[in-house]
C-alpha positions as CSV (number, residue, x, y, z in Angstrom):
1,X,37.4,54.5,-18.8
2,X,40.4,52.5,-17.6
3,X,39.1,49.2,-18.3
4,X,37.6,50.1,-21.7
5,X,41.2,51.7,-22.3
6,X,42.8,47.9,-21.4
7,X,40.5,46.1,-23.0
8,X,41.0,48.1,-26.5
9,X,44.9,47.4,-25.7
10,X,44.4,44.3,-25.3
11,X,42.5,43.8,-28.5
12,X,44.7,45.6,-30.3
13,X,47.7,43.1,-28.7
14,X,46.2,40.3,-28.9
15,X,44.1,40.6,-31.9
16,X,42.8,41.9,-35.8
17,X,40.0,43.4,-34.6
18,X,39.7,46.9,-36.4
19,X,39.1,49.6,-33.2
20,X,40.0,52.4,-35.3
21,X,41.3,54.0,-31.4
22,X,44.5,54.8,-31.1
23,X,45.1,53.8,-27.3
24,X,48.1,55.5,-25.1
25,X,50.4,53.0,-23.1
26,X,49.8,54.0,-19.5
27,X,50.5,51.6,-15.9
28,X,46.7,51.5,-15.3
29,X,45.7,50.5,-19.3
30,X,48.6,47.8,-18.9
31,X,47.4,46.8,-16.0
32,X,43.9,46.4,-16.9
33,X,44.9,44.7,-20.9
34,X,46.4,41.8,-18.8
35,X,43.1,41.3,-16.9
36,X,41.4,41.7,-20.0
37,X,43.4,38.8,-21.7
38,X,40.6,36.3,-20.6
39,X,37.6,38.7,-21.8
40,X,39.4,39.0,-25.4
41,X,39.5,34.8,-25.6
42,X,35.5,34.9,-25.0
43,X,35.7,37.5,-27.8
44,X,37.5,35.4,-30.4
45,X,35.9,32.2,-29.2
46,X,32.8,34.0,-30.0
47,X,33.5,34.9,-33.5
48,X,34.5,31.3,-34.0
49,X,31.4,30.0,-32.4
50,X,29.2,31.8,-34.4
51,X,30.9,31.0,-37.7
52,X,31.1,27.2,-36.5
53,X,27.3,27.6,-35.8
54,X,26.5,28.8,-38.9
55,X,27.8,26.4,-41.0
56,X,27.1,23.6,-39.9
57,X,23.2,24.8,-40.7
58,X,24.9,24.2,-44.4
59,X,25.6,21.0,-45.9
60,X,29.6,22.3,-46.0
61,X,31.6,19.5,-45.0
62,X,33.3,19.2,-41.5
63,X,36.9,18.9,-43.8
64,X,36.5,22.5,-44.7
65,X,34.9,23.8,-42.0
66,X,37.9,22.2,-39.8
67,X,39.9,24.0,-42.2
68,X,38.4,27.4,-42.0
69,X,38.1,27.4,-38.4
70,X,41.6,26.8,-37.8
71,X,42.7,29.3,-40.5
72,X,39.8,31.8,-38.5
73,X,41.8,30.9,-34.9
74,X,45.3,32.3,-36.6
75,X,43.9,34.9,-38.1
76,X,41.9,36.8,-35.5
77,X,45.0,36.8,-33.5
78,X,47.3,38.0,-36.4
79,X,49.7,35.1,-35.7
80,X,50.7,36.7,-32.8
81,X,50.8,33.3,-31.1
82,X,51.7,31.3,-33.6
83,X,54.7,33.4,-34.5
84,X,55.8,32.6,-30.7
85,X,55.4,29.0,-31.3
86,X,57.8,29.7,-34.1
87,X,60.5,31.2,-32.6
88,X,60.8,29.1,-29.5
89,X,60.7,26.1,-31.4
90,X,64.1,27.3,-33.1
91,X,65.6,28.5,-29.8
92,X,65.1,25.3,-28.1
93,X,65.7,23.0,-31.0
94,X,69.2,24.7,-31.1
95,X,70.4,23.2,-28.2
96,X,72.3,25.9,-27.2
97,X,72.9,27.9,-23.4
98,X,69.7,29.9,-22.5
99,X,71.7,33.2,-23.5
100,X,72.0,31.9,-27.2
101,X,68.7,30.5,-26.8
102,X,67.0,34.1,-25.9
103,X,69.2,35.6,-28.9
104,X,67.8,33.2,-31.2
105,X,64.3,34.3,-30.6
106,X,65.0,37.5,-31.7
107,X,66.2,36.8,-35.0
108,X,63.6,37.7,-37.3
109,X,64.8,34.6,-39.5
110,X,62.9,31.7,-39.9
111,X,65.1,28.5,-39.4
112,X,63.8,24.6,-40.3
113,X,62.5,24.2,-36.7
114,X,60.1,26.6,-36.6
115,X,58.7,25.1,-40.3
116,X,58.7,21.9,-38.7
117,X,57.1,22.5,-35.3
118,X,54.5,24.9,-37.3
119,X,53.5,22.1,-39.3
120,X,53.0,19.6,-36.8
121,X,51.2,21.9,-34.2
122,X,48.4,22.8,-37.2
123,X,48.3,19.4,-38.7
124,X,47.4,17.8,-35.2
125,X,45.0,20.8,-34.7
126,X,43.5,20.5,-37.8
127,X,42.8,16.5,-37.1
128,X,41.0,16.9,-33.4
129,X,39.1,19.8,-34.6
130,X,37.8,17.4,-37.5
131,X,37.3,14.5,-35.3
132,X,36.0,16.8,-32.6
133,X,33.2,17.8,-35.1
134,X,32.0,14.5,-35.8
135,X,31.3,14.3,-32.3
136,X,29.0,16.9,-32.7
137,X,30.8,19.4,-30.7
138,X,28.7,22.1,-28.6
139,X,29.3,25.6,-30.5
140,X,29.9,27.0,-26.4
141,X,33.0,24.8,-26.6
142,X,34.8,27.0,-29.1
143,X,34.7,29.8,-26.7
144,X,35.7,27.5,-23.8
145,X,39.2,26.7,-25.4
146,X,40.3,30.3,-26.0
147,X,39.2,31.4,-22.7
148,X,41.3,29.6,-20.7
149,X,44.1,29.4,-23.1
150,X,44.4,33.6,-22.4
151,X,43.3,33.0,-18.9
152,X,46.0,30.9,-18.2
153,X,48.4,33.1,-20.2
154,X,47.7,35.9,-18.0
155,X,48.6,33.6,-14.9
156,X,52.0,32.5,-16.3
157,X,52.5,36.2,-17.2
158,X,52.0,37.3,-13.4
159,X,53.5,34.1,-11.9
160,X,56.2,33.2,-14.4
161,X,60.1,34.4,-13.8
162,X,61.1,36.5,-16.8
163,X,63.8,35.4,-18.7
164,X,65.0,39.4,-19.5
165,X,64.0,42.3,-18.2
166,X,63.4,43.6,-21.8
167,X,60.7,42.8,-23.8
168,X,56.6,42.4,-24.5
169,X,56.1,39.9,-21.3
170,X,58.8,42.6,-18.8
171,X,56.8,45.8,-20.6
172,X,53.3,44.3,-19.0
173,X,54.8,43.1,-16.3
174,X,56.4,45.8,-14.8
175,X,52.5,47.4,-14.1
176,X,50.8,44.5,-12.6
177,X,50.5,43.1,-9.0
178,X,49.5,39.7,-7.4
179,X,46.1,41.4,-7.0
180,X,45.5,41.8,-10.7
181,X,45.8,37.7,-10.7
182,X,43.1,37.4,-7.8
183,X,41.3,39.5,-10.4
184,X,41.8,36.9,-13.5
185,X,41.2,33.7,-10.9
186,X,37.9,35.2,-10.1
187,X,37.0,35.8,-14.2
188,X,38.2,32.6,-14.8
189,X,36.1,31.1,-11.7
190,X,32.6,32.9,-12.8
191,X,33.8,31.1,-16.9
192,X,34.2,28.1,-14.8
193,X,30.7,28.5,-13.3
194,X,29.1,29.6,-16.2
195,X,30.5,27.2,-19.1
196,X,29.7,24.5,-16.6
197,X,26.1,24.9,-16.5
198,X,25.5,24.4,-20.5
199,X,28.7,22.0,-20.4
200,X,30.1,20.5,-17.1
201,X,32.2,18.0,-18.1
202,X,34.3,19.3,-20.9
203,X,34.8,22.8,-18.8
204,X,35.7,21.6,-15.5
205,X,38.3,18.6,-17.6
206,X,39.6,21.5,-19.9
207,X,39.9,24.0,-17.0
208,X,42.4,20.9,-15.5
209,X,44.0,20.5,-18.4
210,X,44.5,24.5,-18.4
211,X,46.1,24.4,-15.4
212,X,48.3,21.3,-15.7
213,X,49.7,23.3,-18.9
214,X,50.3,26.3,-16.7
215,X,52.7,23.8,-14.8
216,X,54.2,22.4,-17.3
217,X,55.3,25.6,-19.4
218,X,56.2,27.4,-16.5
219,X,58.6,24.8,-15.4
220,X,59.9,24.5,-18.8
221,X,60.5,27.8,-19.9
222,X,62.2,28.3,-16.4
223,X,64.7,25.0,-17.1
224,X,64.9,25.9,-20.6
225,X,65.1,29.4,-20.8
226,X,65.1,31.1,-17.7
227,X,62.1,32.5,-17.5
228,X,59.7,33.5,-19.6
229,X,59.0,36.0,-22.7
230,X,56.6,37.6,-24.7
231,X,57.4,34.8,-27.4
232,X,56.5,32.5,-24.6
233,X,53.4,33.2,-24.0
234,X,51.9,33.2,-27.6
235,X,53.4,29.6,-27.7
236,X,51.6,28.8,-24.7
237,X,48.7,29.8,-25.9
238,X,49.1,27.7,-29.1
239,X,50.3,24.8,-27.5
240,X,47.5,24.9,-24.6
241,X,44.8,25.0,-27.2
242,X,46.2,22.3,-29.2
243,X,46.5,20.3,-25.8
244,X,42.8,21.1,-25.0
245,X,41.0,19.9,-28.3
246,X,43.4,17.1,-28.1
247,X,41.5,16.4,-23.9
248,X,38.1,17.1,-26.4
249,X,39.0,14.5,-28.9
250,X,40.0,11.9,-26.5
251,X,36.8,12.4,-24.3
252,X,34.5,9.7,-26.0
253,X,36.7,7.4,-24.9
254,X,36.9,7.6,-21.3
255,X,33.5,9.7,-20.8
256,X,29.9,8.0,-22.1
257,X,27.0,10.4,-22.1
């Protein structure tokens, strides 16, 4: 019941999905939402799949479907992420302290930063996803992305310093252990196994990828902010993705089938 308990919070954190079930915050649902972080990336990789599957049975161009699939990725996650995105950009592109820096992300103003960085982010999205498709991208590929992207998340979460000891990232924190990240490196291991049979190459290049952008944003947020937030790790996960079609598109060019 526990883990059905953290993967409906998780859902309901993380996503749109309609559960209709109200879900009470307990240490052992926390505990098991954050290892249910990569289970809810197959779960919106799979709805994205599916619809990328089914249109490209149509003659719809891949313009729009580039289009609707990167509308699809914001809105099955609410703009939870891309909200994060948002606000860090305008903390960091202040150039204040990391005190200021931390206020700024909780001002619920948008500032020219975060408009900028927004646009940028989806606009280089938008192109790999388009180039990606006239690659003839594997449909499995759209669920590889997300996956580690939460994955990944979930590791900063447990590994990452917080920057406060307020807030979404110090609430889930505060209920999770070292052993709940032996937990999400064997999930992400048995993706890693199974994505790799249908498609080796892009999964095990995307899982380094995944990792290298752990390293990064985790040294960054630390030298930047201090640590890390809840805010963080939605623009992790935006950035990582946006790293990891940008690995897909630049794969024909170093990798001949």
């Amino acid at each position: 019941m526990m883990i059905w308990h953290g993967l409906c919070l998780a859902l309901q954190f993380l996503t749109v999905f309609p559960l209709g079930k109200e879900v009470p915050w307990e240490a052992k649902t926390a505990r098991w939402s954050v290892r249910m972080f990569p289970v809810v990336g197959v779960l919106v990789g799979s709805v994205q799949a599916i619809i990328y599957w089914l249109f490209v049975q149509t003659p719809v161009s891949p313009l729009f479907l580039s289009l609707s699939l990167l509308f699809l990725a914001i809105f099955l996650s609410g703009g939870l992420h891309a909200d994060g995105w948002m606000d860090v950009s305008d903390a960091f592109f202040s150039y204040r302290d990391k005190e200021r820096r931390l206020d700024i992300m909780k001002d619920s103003r948008v500032g020219a930063f975060a408009v900028l960085s927004i646009i940028f982010l989806l606009s280089f999205r938008f192109v790999f996803l388009y180039e990606v498709m006239h690659q003839h991208v594997a449909p499995v590929v759209f669920i590889v992305v997300p996956f580690f992207s939460r994955s990944f998340m979930s590791l900063l979460l447990l590994y990452g310093k917080l920057a406060k000891p307020t807030g979404m990232a110090a609430a889930f924190r505060e209920h999770v252990t070292k052993g709940d990240a032996r937990f999400i490196i064997v999930l992400l291991s048995i993706g890693i196994a199974g994505f790799s049979v249908v498609r080796p190459v892009e999964t095990i290049l995307l899982a380094i990828g995944a990792f290298f952008s752990l390293l990064g944003a985790r040294s960054f947020y630390e030298r930047q902010f201090g640590g890390i937030t809840g805010d963080m790790l939605g623009a992790f996960v935006e950035g990582t993705e946006v790293w990891l079609w940008f690995i897909l598109w630049l794969l024909p060019f170093f990798v001949t089938a």
